[in-house]
C-alpha positions as CSV (number, residue, x, y, z in Angstrom):
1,X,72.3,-50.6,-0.3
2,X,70.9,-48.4,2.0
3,X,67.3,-48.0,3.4
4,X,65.7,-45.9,1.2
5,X,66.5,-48.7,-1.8
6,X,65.9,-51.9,0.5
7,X,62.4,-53.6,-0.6
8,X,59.6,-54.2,1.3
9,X,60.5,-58.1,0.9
10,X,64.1,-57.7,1.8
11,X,63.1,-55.8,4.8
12,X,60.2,-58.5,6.0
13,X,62.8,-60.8,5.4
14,X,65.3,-58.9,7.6
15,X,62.8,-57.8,10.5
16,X,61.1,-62.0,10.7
17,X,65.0,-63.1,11.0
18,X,65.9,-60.6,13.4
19,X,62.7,-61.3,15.3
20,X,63.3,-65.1,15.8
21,X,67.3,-64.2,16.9
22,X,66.4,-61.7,19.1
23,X,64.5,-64.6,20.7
24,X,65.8,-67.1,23.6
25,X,68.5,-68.8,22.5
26,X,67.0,-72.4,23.4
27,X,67.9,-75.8,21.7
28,X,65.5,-75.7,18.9
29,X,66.8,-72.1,17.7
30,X,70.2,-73.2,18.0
31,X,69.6,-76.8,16.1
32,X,68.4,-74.9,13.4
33,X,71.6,-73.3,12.2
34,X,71.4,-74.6,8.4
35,X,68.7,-73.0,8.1
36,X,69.4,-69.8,10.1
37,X,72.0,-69.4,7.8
38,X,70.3,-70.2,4.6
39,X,67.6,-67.2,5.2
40,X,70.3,-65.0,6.0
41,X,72.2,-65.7,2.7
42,X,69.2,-64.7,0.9
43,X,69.1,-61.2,2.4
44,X,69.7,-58.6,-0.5
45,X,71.2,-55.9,1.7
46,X,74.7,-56.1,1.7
47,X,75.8,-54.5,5.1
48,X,72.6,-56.8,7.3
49,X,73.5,-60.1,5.7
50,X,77.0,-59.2,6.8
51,X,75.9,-58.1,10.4
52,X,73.5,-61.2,10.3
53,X,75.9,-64.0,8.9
54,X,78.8,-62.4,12.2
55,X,75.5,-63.2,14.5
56,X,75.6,-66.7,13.3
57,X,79.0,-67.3,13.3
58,X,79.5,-66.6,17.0
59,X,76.0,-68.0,17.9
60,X,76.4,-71.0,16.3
61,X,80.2,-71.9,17.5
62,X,79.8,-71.0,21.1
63,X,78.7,-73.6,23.7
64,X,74.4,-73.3,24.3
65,X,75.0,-72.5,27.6
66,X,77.0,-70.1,27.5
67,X,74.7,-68.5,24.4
68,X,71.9,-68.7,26.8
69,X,74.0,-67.2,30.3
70,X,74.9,-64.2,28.0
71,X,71.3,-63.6,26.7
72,X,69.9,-64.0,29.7
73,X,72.7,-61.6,31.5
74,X,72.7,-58.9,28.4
75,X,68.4,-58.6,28.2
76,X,67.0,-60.0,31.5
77,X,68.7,-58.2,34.1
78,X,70.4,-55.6,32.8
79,X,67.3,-52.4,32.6
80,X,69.0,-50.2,30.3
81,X,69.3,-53.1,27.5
82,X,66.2,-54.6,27.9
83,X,63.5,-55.8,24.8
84,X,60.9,-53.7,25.7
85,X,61.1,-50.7,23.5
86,X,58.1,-48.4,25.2
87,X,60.0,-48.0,28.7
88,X,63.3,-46.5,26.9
89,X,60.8,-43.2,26.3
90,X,58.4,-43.6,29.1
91,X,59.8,-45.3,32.2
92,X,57.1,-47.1,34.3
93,X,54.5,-44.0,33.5
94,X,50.9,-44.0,32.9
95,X,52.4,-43.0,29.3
96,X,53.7,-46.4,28.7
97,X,50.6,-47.7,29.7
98,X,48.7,-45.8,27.2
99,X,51.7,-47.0,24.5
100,X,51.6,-50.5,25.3
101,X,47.4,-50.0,24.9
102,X,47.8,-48.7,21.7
103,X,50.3,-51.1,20.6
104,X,47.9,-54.1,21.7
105,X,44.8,-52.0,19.5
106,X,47.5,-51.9,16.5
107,X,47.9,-55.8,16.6
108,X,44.2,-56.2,17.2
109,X,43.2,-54.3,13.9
110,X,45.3,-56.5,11.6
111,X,43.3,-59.7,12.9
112,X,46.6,-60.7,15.4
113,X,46.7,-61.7,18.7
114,X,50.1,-61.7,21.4
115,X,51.0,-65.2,22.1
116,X,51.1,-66.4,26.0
117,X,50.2,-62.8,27.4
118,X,53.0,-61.1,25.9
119,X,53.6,-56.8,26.5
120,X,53.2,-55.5,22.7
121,X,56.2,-53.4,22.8
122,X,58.9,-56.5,22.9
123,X,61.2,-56.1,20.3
124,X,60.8,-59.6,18.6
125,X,57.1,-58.8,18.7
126,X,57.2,-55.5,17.2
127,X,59.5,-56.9,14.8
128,X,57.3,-59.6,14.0
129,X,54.3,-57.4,13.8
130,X,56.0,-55.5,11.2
131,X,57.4,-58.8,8.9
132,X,53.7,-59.9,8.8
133,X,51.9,-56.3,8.0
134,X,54.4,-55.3,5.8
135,X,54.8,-51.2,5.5
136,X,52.9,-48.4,6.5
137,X,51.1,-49.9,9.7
138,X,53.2,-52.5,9.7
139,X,56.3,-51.1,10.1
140,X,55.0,-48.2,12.2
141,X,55.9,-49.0,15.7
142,X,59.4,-49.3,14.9
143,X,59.6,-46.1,13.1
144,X,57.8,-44.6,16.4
145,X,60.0,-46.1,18.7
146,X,63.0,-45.4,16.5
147,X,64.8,-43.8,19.8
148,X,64.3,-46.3,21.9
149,X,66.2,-48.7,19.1
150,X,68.7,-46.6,19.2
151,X,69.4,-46.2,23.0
152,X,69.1,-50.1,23.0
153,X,71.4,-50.4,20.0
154,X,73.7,-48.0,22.1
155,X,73.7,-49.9,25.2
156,X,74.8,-53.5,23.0
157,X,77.6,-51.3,21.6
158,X,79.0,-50.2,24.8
159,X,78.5,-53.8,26.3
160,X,80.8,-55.4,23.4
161,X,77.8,-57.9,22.6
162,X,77.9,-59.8,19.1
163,X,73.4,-58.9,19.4
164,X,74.2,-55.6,19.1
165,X,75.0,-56.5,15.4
166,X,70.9,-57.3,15.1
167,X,70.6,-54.0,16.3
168,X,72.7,-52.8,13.5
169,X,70.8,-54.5,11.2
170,X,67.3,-53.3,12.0
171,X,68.8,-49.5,11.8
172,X,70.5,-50.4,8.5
173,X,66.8,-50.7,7.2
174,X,64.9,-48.0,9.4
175,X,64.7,-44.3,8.1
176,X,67.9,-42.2,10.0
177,X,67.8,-40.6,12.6
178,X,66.2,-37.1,12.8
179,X,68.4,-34.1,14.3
180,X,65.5,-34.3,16.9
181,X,66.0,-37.8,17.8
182,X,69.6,-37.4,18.1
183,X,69.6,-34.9,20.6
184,X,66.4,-36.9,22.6
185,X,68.3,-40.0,22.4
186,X,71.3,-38.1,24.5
187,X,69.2,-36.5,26.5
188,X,67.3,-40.0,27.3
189,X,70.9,-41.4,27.5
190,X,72.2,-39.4,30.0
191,X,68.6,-38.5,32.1
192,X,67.2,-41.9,31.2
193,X,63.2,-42.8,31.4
194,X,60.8,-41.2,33.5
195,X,60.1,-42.4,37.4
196,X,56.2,-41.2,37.8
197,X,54.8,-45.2,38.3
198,X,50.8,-44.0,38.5
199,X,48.0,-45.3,36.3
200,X,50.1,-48.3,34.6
201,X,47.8,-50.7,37.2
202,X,44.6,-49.5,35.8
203,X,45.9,-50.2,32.2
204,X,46.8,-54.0,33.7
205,X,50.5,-53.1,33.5
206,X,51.7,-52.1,36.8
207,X,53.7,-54.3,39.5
208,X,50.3,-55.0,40.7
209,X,48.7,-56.2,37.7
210,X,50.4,-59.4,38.1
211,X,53.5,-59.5,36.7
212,X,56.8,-57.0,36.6
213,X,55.8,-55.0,33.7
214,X,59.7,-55.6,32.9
215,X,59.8,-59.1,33.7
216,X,61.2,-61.4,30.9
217,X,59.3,-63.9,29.0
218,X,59.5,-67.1,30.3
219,X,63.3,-69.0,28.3
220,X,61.6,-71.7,26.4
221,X,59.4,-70.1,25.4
222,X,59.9,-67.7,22.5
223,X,57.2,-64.5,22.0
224,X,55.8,-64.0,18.6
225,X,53.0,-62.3,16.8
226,X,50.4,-64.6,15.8
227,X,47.3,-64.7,13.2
């Protein structure tokens, strides 16, 4: 089953699961393995429910801790595999500022709000965002940061992590890549993100707005899109 033939349920299906694994992997996430497993078995789409139930297997056998060190080592303090998908194209710029913005308008129109202060362009969020909306708008923001998902998906490869097989899910379901993103997701690869740091304060973002704009979101607590 490829993209083009996956429904609109079995991808809202796929982007809610892959939203709430992409999450902190704390005690209540990791209690609820039956149940994890469950939703994963009703996935239509051969290839994820594959890539998802391998998730599960090693997430669900490995100690907590060690779960949690690994997350915590693979998205918190490593930059270049980070969650937040705007910086992969725009760095700390004034243009992720605006992109974040827009995000947070995007949310806004369909009635839902970031929980805890959340940036717009975390991952879980947008994937989130786009289980609840559905496609068209919905699923927007993924396809527009379909580079960044890719650099990200990249960086999990390299680094041997069984979450880059979440990555491999969302792309299973996502429209291919373009010739055009190819070649900008090299180029990104190998230049990386832009350095100019002006005009993300005045948007609230900046290191002066209070908070990192790359800081992670605090580990019991896990960021969601909510009505």
């Amino acid at each position: 089953m490829t993209a083009c033939t996956a429904s609109p349920a079995d991808r809202a299906r796929i982007f809610q699961l892959v939203s709430l694994l992409l999450t902190y992997p704390d005690r209540e996430l990791l209690d609820a393995g039956p149940q994890l497993r469950a939703a994963a078995a009703d996935i239509a789409h051969d290839d994820v429910r594959q890539d998802v139930g391998e998730f599960l297997d090693w997430v669900l056998a490995t100690p907590p801790i060690e779960v949690q060190r690994h997350y915590v080592q693979t998205f918190d303090l490593r930059r270049r595999s980070g969650l937040y998908l705007t910086y992969y194209l725009h760095g700390d710029t004034r243009r992720r500022g605006l992109a974040l913005l827009m995000l947070k308008q995007r949310y806004r129109a369909h009635g839902l709000r970031l929980a805890g202060g959340e940036l717009p362009d975390l991952l879980p969020v947008v994937l989130e965002f786009a289980a609840t909306v559905g496609p068209g708008d919905g699923e927007a923001p993924l396809r527009q940061h379909r580079q960044g998902i890719e650099l990200l998906r990249a960086a999990l490869t390299g680094a041997g992590t069984p979450y880059r097989l979440l990555l491999d899910a969302v792309a299973a379901v996502l429209p291919p890549l373009t010739e055009a993103d190819r070649d900008a997701v090299a180029a990104l690869a190998i230049d990386g993100p832009p350095v100019e740091t002006v005009g993300l304060d005045a948007l609230g973002y900046g290191p002066d707005s209070g908070g990192d704009v790359l800081a992670p979101y605090p580990a019991c607590s896990a960021p969601e899109a909510t009505r």
